[in-house]
Structures are given as structure tokens and as C-alpha cells.
C-alpha positions as CSV (number, residue, x, y, z in Angstrom):
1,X,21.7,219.0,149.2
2,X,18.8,220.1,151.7
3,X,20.2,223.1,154.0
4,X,18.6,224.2,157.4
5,X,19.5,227.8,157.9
6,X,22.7,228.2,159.9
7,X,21.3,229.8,162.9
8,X,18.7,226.8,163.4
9,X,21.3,224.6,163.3
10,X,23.5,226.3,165.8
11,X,20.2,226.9,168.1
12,X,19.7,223.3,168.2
13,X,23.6,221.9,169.8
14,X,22.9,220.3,173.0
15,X,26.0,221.0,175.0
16,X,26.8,218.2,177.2
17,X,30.4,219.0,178.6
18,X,33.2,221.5,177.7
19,X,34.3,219.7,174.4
20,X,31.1,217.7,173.9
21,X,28.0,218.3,172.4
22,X,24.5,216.7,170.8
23,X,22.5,217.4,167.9
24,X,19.3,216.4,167.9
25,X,18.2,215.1,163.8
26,X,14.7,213.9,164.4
27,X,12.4,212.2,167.4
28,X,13.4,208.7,166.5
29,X,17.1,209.1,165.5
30,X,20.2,208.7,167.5
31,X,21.6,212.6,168.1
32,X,24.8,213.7,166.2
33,X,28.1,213.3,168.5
34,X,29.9,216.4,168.2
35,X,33.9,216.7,169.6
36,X,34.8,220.7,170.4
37,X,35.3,223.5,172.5
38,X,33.2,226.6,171.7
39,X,35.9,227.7,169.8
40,X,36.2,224.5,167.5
41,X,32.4,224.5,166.9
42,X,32.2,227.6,165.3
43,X,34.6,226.2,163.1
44,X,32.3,223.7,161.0
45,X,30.5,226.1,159.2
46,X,26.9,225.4,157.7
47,X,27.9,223.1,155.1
48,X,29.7,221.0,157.6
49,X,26.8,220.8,160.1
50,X,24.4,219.9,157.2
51,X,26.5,217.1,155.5
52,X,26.4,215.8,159.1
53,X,22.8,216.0,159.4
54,X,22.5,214.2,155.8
55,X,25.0,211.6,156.6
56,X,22.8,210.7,159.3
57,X,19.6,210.6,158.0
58,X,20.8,208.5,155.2
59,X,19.6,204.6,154.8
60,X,21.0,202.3,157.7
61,X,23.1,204.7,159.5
62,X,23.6,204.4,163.1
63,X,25.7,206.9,164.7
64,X,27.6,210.0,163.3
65,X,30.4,211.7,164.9
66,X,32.2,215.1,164.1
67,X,35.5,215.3,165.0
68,X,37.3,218.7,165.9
69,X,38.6,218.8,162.9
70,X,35.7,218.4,161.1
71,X,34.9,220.6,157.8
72,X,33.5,220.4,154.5
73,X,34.3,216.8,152.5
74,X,33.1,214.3,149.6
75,X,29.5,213.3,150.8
76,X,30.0,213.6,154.5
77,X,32.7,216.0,156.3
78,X,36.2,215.4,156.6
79,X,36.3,214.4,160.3
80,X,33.7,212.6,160.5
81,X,32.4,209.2,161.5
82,X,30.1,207.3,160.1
83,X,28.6,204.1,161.5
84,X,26.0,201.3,159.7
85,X,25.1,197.7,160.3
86,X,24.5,196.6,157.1
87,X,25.3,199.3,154.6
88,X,28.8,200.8,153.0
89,X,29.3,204.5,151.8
90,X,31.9,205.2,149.3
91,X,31.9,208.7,149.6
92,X,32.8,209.0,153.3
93,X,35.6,206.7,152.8
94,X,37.2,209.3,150.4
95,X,38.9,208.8,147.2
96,X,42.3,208.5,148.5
97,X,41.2,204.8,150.2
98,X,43.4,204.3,153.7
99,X,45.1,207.5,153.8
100,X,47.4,207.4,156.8
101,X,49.7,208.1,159.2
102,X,53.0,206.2,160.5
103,X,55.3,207.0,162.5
104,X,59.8,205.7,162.5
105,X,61.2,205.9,165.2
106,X,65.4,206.3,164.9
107,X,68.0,206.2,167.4
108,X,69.7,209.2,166.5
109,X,69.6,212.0,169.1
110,X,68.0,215.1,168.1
111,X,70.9,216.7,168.7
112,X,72.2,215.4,165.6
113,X,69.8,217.6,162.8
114,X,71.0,220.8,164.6
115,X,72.9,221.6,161.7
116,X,71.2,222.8,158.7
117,X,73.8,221.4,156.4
118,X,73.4,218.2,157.7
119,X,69.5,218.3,157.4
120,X,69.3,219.3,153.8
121,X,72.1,216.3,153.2
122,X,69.1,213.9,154.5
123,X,66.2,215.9,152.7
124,X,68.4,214.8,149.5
125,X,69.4,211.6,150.2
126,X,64.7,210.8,151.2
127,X,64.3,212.9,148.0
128,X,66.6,210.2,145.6
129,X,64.9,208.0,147.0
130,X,60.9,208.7,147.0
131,X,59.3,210.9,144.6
132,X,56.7,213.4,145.6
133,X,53.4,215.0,143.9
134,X,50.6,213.2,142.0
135,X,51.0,211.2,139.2
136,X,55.1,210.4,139.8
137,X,56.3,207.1,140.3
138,X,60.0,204.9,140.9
139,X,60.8,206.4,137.2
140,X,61.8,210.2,138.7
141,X,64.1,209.6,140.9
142,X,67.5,207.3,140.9
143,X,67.0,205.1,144.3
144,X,63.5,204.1,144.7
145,X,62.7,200.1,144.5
146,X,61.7,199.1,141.3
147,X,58.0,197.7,141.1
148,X,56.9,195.6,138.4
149,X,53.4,194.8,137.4
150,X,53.6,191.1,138.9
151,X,55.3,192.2,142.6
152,X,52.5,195.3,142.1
153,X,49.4,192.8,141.8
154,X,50.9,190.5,144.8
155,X,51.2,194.3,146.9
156,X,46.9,194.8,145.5
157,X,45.7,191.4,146.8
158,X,47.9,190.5,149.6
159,X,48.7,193.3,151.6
160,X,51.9,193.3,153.5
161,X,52.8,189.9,153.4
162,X,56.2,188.2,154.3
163,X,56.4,187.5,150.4
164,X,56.0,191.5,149.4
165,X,57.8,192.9,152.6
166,X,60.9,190.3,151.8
167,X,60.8,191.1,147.9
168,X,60.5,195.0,148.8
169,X,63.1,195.0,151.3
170,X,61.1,195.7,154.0
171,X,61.4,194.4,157.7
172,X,58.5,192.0,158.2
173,X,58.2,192.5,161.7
174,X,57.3,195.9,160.7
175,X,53.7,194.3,159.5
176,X,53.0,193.6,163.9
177,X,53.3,197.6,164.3
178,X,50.2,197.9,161.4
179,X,46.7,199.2,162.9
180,X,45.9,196.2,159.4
181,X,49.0,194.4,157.5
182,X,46.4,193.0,155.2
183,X,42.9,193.3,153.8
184,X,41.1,190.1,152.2
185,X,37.7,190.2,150.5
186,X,34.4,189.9,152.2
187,X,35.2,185.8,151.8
188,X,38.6,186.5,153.4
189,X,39.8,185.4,150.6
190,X,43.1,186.7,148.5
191,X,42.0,184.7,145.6
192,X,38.7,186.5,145.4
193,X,40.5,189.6,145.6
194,X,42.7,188.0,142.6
195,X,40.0,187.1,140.7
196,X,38.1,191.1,140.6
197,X,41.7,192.5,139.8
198,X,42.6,190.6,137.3
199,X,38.6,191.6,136.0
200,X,39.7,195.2,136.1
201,X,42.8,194.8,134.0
202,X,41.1,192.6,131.4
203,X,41.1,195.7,129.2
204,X,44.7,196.5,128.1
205,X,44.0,200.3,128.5
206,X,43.2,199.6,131.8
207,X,45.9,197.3,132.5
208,X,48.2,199.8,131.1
209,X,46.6,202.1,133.7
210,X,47.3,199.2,136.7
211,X,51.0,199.0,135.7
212,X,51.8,203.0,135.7
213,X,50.1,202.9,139.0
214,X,51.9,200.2,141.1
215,X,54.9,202.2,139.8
216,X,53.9,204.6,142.4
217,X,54.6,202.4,145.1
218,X,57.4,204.2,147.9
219,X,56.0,207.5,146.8
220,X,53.9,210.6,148.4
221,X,51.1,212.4,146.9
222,X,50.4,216.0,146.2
223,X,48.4,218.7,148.7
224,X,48.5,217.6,152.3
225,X,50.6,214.7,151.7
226,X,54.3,214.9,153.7
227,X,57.1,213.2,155.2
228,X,58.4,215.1,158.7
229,X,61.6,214.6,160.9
230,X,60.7,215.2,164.5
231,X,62.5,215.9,167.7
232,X,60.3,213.4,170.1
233,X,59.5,215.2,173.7
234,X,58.2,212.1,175.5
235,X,55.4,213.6,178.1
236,X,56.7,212.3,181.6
237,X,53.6,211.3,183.0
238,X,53.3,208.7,180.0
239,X,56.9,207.1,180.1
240,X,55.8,203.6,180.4
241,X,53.0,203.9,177.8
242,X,55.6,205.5,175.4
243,X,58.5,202.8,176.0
244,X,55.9,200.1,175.1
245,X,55.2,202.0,171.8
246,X,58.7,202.2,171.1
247,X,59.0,205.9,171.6
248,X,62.4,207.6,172.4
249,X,62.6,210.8,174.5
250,X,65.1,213.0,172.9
251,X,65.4,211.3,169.9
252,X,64.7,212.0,166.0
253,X,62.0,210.0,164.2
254,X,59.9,210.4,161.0
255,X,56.2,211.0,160.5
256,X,54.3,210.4,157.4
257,X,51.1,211.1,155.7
258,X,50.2,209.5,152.5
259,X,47.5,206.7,151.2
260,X,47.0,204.6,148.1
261,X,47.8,207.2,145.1
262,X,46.7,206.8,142.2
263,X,45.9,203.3,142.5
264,X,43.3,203.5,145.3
265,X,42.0,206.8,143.2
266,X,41.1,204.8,140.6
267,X,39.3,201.9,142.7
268,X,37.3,204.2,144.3
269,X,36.5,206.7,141.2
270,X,35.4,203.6,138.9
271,X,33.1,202.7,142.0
272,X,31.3,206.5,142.8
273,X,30.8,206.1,139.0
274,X,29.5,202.6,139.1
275,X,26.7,203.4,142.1
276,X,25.7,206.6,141.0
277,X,24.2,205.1,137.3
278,X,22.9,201.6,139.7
279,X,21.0,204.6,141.2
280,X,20.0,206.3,137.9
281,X,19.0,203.7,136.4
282,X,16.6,202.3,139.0
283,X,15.2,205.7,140.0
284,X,16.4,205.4,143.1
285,X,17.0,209.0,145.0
286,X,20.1,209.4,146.4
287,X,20.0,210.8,150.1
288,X,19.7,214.6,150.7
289,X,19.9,214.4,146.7
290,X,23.4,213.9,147.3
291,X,25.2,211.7,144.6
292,X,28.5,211.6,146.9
293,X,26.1,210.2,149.4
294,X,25.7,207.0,147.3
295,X,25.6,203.6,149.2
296,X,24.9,199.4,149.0
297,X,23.9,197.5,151.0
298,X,27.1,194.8,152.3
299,X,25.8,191.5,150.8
300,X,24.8,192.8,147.3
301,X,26.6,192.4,144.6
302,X,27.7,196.4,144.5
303,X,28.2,196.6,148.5
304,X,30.7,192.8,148.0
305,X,32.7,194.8,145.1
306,X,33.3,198.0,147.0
307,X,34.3,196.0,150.1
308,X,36.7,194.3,147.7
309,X,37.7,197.4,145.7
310,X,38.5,199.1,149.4
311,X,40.5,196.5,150.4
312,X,42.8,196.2,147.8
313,X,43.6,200.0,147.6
314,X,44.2,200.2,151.7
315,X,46.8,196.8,151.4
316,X,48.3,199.4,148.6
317,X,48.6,201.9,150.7
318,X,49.7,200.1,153.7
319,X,52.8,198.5,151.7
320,X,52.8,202.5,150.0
321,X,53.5,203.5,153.5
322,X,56.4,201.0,154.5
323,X,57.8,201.6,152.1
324,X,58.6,205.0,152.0
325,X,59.7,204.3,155.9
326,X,62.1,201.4,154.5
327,X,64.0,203.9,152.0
328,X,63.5,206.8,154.7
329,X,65.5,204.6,157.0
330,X,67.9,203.8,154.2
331,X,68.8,207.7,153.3
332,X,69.1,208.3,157.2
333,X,71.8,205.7,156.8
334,X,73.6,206.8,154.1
335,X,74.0,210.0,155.9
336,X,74.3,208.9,159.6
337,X,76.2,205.5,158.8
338,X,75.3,202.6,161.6
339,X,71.5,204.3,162.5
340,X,69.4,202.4,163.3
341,X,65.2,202.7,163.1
342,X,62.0,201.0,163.9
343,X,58.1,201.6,162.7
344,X,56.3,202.6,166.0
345,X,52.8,202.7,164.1
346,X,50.5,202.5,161.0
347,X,47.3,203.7,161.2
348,X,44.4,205.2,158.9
349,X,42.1,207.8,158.9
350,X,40.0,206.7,155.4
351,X,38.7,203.4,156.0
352,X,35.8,201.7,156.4
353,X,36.2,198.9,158.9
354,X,33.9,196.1,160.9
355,X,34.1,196.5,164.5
356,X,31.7,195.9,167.5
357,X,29.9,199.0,168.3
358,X,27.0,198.9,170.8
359,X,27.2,194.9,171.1
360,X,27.0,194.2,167.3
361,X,29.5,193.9,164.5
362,X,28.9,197.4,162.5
363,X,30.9,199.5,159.5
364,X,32.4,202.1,161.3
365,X,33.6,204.6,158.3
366,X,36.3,206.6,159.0
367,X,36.6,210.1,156.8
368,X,39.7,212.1,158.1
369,X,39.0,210.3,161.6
370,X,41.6,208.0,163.7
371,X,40.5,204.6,165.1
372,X,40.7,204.9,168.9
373,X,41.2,202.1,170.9
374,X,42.1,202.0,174.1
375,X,43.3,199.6,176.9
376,X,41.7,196.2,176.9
377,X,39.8,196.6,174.0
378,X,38.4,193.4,172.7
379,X,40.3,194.2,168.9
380,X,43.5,194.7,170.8
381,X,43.4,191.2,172.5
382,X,46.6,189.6,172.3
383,X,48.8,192.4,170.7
384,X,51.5,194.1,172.2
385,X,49.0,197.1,172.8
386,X,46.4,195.4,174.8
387,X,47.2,196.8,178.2
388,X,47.5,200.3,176.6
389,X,45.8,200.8,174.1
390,X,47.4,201.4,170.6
391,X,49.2,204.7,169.3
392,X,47.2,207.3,167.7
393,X,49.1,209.6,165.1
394,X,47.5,213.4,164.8
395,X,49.5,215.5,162.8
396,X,49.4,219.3,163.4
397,X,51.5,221.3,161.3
398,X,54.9,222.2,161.5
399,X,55.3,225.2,163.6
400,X,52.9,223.7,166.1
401,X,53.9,219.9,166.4
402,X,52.2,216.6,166.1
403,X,50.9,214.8,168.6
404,X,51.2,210.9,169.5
405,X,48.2,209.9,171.6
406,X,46.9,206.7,173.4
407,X,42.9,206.5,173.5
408,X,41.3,206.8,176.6
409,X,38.2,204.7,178.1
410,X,36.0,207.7,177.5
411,X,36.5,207.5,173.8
412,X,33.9,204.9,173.7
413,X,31.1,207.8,173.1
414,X,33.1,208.6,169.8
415,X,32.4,205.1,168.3
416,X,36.3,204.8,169.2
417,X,37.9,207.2,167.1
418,X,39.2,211.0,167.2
419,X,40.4,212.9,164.6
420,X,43.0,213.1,162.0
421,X,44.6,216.2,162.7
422,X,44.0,219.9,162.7
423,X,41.3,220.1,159.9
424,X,41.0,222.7,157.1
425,X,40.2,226.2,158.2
426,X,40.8,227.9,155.1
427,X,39.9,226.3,151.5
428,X,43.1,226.3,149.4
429,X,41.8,229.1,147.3
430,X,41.6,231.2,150.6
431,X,44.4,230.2,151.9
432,X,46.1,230.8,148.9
433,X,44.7,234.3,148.3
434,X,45.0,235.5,151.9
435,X,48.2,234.0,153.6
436,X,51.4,235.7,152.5
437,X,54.2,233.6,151.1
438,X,56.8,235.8,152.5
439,X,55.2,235.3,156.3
440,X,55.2,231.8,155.7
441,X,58.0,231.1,154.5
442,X,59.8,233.2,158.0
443,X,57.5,231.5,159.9
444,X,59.0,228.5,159.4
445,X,62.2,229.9,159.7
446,X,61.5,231.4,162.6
447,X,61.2,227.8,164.1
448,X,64.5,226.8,162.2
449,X,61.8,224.5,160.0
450,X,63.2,223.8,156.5
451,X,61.6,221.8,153.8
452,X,62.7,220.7,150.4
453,X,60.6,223.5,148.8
454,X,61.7,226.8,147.9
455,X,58.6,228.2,148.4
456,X,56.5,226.4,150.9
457,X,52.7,225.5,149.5
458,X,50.2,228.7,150.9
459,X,47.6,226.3,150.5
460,X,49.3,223.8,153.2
461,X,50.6,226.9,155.9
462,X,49.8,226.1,159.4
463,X,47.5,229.5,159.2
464,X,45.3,227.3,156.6
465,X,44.1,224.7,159.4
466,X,43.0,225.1,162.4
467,X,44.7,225.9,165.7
468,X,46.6,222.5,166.7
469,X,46.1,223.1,170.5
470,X,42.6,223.8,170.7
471,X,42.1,221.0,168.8
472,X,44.0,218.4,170.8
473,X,42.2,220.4,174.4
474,X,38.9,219.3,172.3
475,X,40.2,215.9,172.3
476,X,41.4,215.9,175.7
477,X,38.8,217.6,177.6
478,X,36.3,215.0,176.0
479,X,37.8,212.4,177.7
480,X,38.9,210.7,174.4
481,X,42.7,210.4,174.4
482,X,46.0,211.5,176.3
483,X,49.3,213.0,174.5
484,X,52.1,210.7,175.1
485,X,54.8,212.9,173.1
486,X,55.0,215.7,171.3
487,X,57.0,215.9,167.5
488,X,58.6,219.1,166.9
489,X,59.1,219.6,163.4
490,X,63.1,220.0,161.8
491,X,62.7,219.6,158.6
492,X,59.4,218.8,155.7
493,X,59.1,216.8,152.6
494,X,56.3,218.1,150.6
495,X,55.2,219.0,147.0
496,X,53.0,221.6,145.4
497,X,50.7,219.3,143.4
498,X,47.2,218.6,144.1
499,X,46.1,216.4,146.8
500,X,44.8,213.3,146.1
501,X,42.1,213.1,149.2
């Protein structure tokens, strides 16, 4: 990777507003966008600002953003968005392809999880019901729908269709309140999307491989991955916006965080693999001398089976994500008898998508960044959230809250996207060698937070990421989106394993 010294770099921020800056990459290029107050920019770190600067000299790239939550990542930074006409970039989609967010919202008051009792009686009743930590699947625990290889190809190559959602259990209106129900190839076709999945499975090994990971289906991954019953505090200057989303003030609802699992892994590790020999083996330098910063261009062969291998892991991890809300619902059921509960949102932050940036149709990637849309947006024409704008999901962490957001016109100079939460501040080996379990684990309940861990990860303490506020006044004093509610925390579902993004 080719490094500028730090100071340089810091020297050469243009500041343009309280949370907005520019950094200037070269006499014909398009500056970097950078989101932050003061305090957020010295955050990034050297690393951070030179991935930045690689990412956008690298072959057909248009813009790049850094988000506030920006920091070190797989070819560009976490945070960060990446946008190209006519190229796609593994590597800043991630490895863990459509990670997201979504968000159920229940009718029970929050009243109702006072009692701690009563929390850890719905903490066991999610737990029977969806497995946590890499590598685990329906096999682990006694409740989980059962997902054979057939049902698990139909979930690969159609998305969330009335077919899966019906033979899941799943409420198919729930596929309206999805930032994208469904991906199709390039073609926008399901049978070409059939075709390169069956391809892959022609091996039995790897077919083998397929079957044990459509098993995972209705389950979270290790690390960062969670599931979060919140105590929704409606903001009252944004009661109308937060009725239409489905929001209710007072009320308990459920926030997730989890992506394609194994099966998307795969997809995207067989591709790095793939484009980093195509380059080898034509001499071809990889930019900065990056191999994560591999690429193709959209209508070659390579840059038509990425497109296709990206698709099917993000309709996996949009089912992945219903899911877990379907049996989420179901165990709040079997504790509160009669609740009822309805998805407010689904939306990623690990996606590349095509949408019309400066008057064209461009690939706007989205590493650990939120597609922002606001009000009258041309991609929100004749959806439910056309004359708002749809809801933005940014978890924080759970002594600070989450944060539901609605994008604002001014999010335009942030190619329409913010970030994906608080962002790393501390590795996991630093935050596991400097925070103290003991503090953490009072900290937590301090708040009257309890999780289904009996010790709670070091590596995933709200000391490890950045402070939550700062980085939503980033977002706000850019003019980029407004908070509609905040989510206080009552209980966590997490596990110790490694994450998979």
C-alpha cells in the first residue's frame, strides 16, 4: 500500500463546514468527501485516510466518501463509499455481502420488560429459536425453521419472494418494508442466477459446502453481529414522519444486525480469489499494490459473475434477516401471548448498488455505509416513503442507544448515504487488552442492560467504538439526516465468536 506521511495528509483537509471537509487527491480528481467534527476526524488514523486516498485513485472511480465512522477495512475503510460508472470492487463490498440492519416494531409497551425475570424469559424463548456465532445453523437449537437444500437454493436466486416468505412462515407484506426484497442478475434474470448456482455446486464437496450453509438461514453471526430489544423514544418534532414508518412512542421493538453468513462468505471469498490470479496472471498491477483493491470492469465476464455472486448472497441475507424477525416475533409471543409486531425496515450497509448519481446511472458501493434517501427521491417514487424519505437504521451501542434517522436533502453531497453506526475505535485486540471485563460488564448493569452472555464480548464494549453522539452531531450538523427516535437498549443477544465482516 503507498502511504503519505500522516501529518501531510492531515495538512491537506479542506474544511468546508463544522462536520464537513475535502481532501484534495490530485489536480484532475474529484476531492475526498469527508463527514466529521474535529473530534471524529482525528479518529481515522493514517491507514484510514490512505485506503481513502487509494480507493480513489483506483481505475474508474468517481467519488469517495468517509463516513464518521470510518476506520481501517478490507481494501477501502469501513465507512466508506465508493462510487464508479463502469467498474465493481469486491473488496469494498466486504466479505459479509449485505450486512444489515432491520428494525420490529411490537405493540407491547415498554413498560412490560421492566422486569428482569420477564426479560431473560424472552432472551430464552429468541435463543431456542435462532442460533448465534459463526458456523451454527437450525441444527443447535430446538425451534428454528428447518431449511433444506431445495427451499435454501429458491432463498439464493429469488430473494424474498411470496414462494420463500409463505414456505418460511414469514409475512410477505414484510418484503414492501425492504430497502431490496430481491436481487436478480445483471439480465434481471432468476434463471441466470440459477444457472451460476447450480455451476458452483457441480462439485459435491462444494455442494456439501451449499447445503451446511443454507442451514444457517434464521441465524446471527459472530463479532459485531446482535439482536437488541429497545424502548422506542419517538423525537416530537418528527411524530408524523415516525407514524408513517410505523414507529411507536413508548413501545418495545427489536433491532438487528446480521448479513449473509457463511453463505455470502463463501461467494465473495471464491471471488477475491478468482480476481486476484485474473490479475496475476495477466500482469496486471493491482491499485496502490493493493490485492483487496481488486476490480472488473461491469460487462466482462468477471465484473457479470460478481454482480451475480453479490446478488445471490444479499437475497440470502435479506430472507437471513426476516427471518430471524419472524421467529423473534414468535418467542415474543410465546411469552406475551396475543402481541403483536410489524418490520418497520430492512436496510444494508455492504452492498454495491446502481443508482443515479450526478445525472448517470453509477455503482455506488457501500462498505459499513447506509443508503440515504430522502423525500422525493427518484428511487423512492411510488413507495410508501416517497414524501419522507425512507428510515435509516444506525446502531450505537448499548449504553448509548440507536438511532432511527430519515435522510435529509443535504445528503446529496454524501452520494446519498451516512454511515453504519459508531465505527471501531479500538481493534479487538486493544479493546480486548485494555477495557476491563469487570467495568463492562457494571456498565451495562448500571443501565439495567442484560444480555444472554455471562460475560459480555470486550471486544464489542461500547468503550471499543466510537462516541455514539458525536457521531450522529457529525451526521446532523452535515445536513445529512434527522433522528426520528431514539432505542434504548433492555436487553442483547450476542455471541463471542468471530465476526464474519
Amino acid at each position: 500500500m503507498n502511504q503519505q506521511p500522516t501529518n501531510l495528509i492531515q495538512e491537506q483537509l479542506q474544511i468546508t463546514g463544522e462536520a464537513t471537509a475535502t481532501l484534495p487527491v490530485g489536480p484532475e480528481t474529484s476531492p475526498i468527501t469527508v463527514i466529521g467534527t474535529e473530534s471524529i476526524r482525528q479518529t481515522f488514523g493514517d491507514q484510514t485516510f490512505q485506503q481513502a486516498i487509494n480507493s480513489r485513485l483506483a481505475p474508474g472511480v468517481s467519488h469517495v466518501v468517509l463516513n464518521p465512522d470510518a476506520h481501517l477495512g478490507y481494501g477501502a475503510p469501513v465507512g466508506c463509499v465508493m462510487v464508479s460508472p463502469d467498474h465493481v470492487y469486491p473488496g469494498p463490498v466486504g466479505v459479509d455481502i449485505k450486512c444489515s440492519m432491520s428494525l420490529l416494531q411490537m405493540d407491547l409497551e415498554a413498560s412490560e420488560l421492566e422486569s428482569k425475570k420477564v426479560r431473560r424469559a424472552v432472551i430464552r424463548a429468541i435463543c431456542e429459536r435462532v442460533p448465534t456465532g459463526a458456523g451454527r445453523g437450525q441444527r443447535h437449537v430446538p425451534k428454528s425453521r428447518s431449511v433444506k437444500s431445495r427451499l435454501g437454493f429458491q432463498v439464493a436466486t429469488e430473494g424474498a419472494s411470496k414462494s420463500v416468505l409463505k414456505n418460511l412462515g414469514i409475512p410477505t407484506h414484510w418484503a414492501d418494508a425492504c430497502e431490496d426484497a430481491s436481487h436478480s442478475a445483471p439480465d434481471g434474470r432468476t434463471e441466470t442466477l440459477a444457472e451460476r448456482l447450480e455451476w458452483i455446486g457441480r462439485e459435491r464437496d462444494k455442494q456439501k459446502r451449499l447445503d451446511t450453509k443454507y442451514r444457517q438461514l434464521g441465524s446471527y453471526g459472530g463479532g459485531n453481529h446482535f439482536g437488541e430489544a429497545e424502548a422506542v423514544q419517538v423525537d416530537q418534532q418528527q411524530t408524523g414522519v415516525a407514524s408513517q414508518f410505523g414507529l411507536k412512542d413508548g413501545c418495545v421493538a427489536f433491532l438487528s444486525h446480521c448479513g449473509s453468513r457463511g453463505f455470502g462468505h463463501d461467494l465473495a471469498m471464491m471471488q477475491f480469489r478468482a480476481l486476484k490470479s485474473l490479475f496475476q496472471e495477466r500482469g496486471q498491477p493491482f491499485p496502490a499494490n493493493d490485492p483487496q483493491l481488486a476490480y472488473a470492469h461491469v460487462d466482462s465476464p468477471e465484473g457479470q459473475q460478481y454482480l451475480c455472486d453479490m446478488a445471490m448472497g444479499a437475497n440470502f441475507a435479506t430472507v437471513n434477516h426476516l427471518l430471524i424477525n419472524a421467529l423473534v416475533l414468535e418467542a415474543f409471543q410465546e411469552v406475551f401471548p396475543g402481541a403483536q409486531g410489524d418490520l418497520v425496515y430492512f436496510i444494508s450497509h455492504n452492498i454495491a448498488r446502481q443508482e443515479p448519481i450526478d445525472g448517470q446511472a453509477q455503482w455506488v458501493h457501500r462498505k459499513g455505509a447506509t443508503r440515504a434517501l430522502p423525500a422525493n427521491h427518484p428511487q423512492l417514487q411510488g413507495s410508501r416513503f416517497e414524501s419522507t424519505g425512507h428510515p435509516i437504521l444506525l446502531p450505537g451501542n448499548p449504553r448509548d442507544g440507536s438511532s432511527v434517522m430519515v435522510a435529509n436533502a443535504g445528503a446529496d453531497k454524501s452520494a446519498y448515504s451516512v454511515n453504519h453506526g459508531a465505527g471501531r475505535r479500538l481493534s479487538r485486540t486493544k479493546a480486548k487488552k485494555q477495557l476491563s471485563q469487570q467495568a463492562i460488564d457494571q456498565g451495562l448493569l448500571d443501565q439495567d442492560i442484560i444480555s444472554n452472555c455471562r460475560q459480555y464480548p470486550r471486544d464489542e464494549a461500547p468503550d471499543a467504538y466510537k462516541d455514539f453522539q458525536e457521531v450522529l452531531r457529525s451526521v446532523k450538523q452535515a445536513d445529512l439526516a434527522s433522528q426520528v427516535a431514539h432505542l434504548r437498549a433492555r436487553f442483547v443477544i450476542k455471541d463471542g465468536a468471530p465476526a464474519d465482516d
